[in-house]
N, C-alpha and C positions, 0 to 999 in steps of 0.2 A: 504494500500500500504506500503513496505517494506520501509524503511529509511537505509542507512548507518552511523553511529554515528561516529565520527573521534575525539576522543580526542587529546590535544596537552596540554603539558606545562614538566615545568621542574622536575627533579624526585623530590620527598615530594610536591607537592605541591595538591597531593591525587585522580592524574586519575583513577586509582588502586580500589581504598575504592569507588571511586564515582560508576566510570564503575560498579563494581560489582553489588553496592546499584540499580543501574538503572536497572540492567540485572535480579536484582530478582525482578522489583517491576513492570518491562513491558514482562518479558518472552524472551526477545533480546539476541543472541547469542552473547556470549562473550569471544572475542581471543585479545588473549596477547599476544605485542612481545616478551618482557622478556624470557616467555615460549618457544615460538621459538627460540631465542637466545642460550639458555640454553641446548634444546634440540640436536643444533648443534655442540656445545661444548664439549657436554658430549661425544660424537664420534671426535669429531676435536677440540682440547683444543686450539692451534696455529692459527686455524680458523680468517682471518678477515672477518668478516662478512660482513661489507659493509650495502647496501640496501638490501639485498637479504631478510633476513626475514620480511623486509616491504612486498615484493613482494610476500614472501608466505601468507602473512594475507592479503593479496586484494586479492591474488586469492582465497583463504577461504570463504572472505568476499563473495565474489563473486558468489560462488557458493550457499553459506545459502540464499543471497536475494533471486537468481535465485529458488530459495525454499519459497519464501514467507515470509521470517524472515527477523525481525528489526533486522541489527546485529553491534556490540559494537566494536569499535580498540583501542585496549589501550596501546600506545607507547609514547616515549616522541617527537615523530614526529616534528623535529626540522627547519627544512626548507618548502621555497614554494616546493622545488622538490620532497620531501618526503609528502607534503599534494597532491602533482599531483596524485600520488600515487593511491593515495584513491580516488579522484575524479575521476580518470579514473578507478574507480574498480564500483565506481558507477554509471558511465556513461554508462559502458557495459552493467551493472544489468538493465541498463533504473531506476534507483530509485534515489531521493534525497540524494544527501549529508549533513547533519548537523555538520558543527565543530564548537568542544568545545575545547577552550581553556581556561585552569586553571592557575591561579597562585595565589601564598601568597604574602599578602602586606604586611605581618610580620614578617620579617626577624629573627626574633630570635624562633618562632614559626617556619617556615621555616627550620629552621635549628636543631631546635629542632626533626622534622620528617623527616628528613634525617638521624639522627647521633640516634635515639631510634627505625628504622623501624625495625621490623622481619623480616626475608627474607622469603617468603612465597613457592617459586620457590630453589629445588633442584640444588643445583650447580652454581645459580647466585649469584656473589658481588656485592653488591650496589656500588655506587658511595661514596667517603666520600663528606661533606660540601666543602672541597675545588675544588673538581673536577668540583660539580655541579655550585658551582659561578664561576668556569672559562668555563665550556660549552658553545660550538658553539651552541648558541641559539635563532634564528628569531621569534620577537612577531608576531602571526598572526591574523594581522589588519584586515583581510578577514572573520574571523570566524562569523558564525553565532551566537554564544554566549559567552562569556567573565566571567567568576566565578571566586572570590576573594575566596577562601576558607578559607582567615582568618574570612572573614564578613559573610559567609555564610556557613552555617551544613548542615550537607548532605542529610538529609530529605527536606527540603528547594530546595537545587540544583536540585537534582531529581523531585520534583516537578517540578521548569523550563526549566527544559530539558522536559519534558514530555511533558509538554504544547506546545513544540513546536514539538513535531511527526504530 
């Protein structure tokens, strides 16, 4: 049975690295908002985006369960309204939701993969270090998993995510 994956945490704190690591190691389709974001951009630079590219990757998402696929979201999904999101994109699919919520307990690590990321994504700016320590951002006490990725490598995470499809 299909799973929806919902990660959550703040940017560097490695949803990005994980999601992927997970997406090659279970076959689980894997969409990023960033991608979305960027793609709206690059036609509408002035663009506020809003929620709207959450909504395009739940109906995405949506569509791949509705296919049989575990599939991966990987945004900084900062609120309970933006995790409803996804619970309601999985609620339609009839499949599980699993959220993963990531953060660093090491702040200067932390900060260190904020301020040395690559940008991987054509046309998106990262965040710098100050942006991300003043982001509007709700820990979500709800989630089904909780990763320190200062304490834990990604083969390890992936591992406990797995264990829990």
């Amino acid at each position: 049975m299909p799973v929806l994956i919902s990660f959550a945490g703040l940017p560097g704190t490695g949803k990005s690295t994980l999601a992927r690591a997970l997406s090659v190691a279970t076959g689980a389709v894997y969409l990023r908002v960033d991608e979305i974001d960027a793609a709206i951009w690059a036609h509408d630079p002035d663009r506020d985006i809003g929620p709207e590219s959450y909504h395009i990757a739940a109906a995405l998402a949506a569509s791949n369960l509705g296919l049989g696929h575990t599939t991966i979201i990987d945004c900084v999904n900062p609120w309970e309204i933006t995790r409803q999101i996804f619970a309601a994109a999985a609620q339609r699919a009839g499949v599980r939701l699993l959220g993963v919520e990531l953060t660093c307990s090491d702040p200067a690590l932390h900060r260190h993969r904020v301020e040395s990321r690559k940008i991987d994504v054509p046309g998106l700016t990262p965040p710098d270090w100050a942006k991300v320590v003043r982001r509007d951002y709700t820990p979500w006490t709800q989630a089904d998993l909780r990763l320190d990725t200062a304490r834990q490598p990604v083969p390890e995470a992936v591992a406990e995510i797995t264990r829990h499809l």
